[in-house]
N, C-alpha and C positions, 0 to 999 in steps of 0.2 A: 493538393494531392501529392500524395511522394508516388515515387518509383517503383517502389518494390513493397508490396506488400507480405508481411509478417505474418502469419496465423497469430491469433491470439492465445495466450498460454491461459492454458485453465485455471480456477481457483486454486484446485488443489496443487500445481503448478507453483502457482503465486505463494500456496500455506508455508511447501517446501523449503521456496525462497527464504521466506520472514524466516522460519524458526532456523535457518543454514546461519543470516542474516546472525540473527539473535543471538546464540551459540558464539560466532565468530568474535561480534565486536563486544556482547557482557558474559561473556563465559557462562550462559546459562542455559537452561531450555524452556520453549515455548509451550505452555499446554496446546495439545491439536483443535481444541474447539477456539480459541484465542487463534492460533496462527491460521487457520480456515475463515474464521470470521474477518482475518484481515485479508484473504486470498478474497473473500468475495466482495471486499470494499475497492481494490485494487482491480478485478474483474470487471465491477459495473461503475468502475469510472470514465471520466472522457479521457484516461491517459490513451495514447496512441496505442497500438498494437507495439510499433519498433518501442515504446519505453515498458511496455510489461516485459517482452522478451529480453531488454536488456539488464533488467530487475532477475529475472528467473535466472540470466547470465550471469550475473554478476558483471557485467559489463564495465570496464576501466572506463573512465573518460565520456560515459555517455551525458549529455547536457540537455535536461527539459528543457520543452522550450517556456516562454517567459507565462502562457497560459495552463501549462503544466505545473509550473512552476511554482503559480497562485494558487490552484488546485490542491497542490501538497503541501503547500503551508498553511491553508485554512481548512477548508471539507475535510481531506484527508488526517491532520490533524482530530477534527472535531468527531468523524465515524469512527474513526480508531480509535477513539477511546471509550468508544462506546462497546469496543469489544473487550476493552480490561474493566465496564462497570465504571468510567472514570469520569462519564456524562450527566449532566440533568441534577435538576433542583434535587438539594441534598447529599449531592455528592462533593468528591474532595475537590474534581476538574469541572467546573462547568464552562466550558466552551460557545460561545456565538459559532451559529450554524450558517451557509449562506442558503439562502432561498430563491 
């Protein structure tokens, strides 16, 4: 259990994130339904409250922990590309999902 408990930031929260995100580091912009689609993968994951709100921050230096960690190199990989259409038999990414 931590300390201090974080509210959790909303999808749309999290949409604002991604496309600030996107913007920032490929000079470009997020369609809203692409950057929501990934606010609610982010939403309904096991990240902690402190690591979505440090995502919505921008947070310097914040460090998942090592279950986080695996989280967003595999699932979160694999749903978000399900939000660019990048998923599933026939397409250009097909991804192992974890179950």
């Amino acid at each position: 259990c931590s300390g201090g408990s974080a509210d959790r930031p909303s999808a749309q929260e999290l949409a604002d994130a991604a496309q600030a995100s996107f913007g920032e580091n490929l000079g470009g912009s997020l369609p809203d339904d692409q950057a929501l689609c990934l606010g609610e993968v982010m939403f309904n994951s096991p990240l902690s409250n402190e690591a979505l709100v440090a995502t919505v921050n921008n947070t310097e230096g914040y460090e998942p922990t090592s279950e986080e960690q695996t989280w967003l190199s595999t699932t979160y990989v694999a749903e978000s590309a399900d939000c660019f259409g990048l998923s599933g038999p026939g397409s250009e990414l097909d991804l192992p999902t974890e179950d």
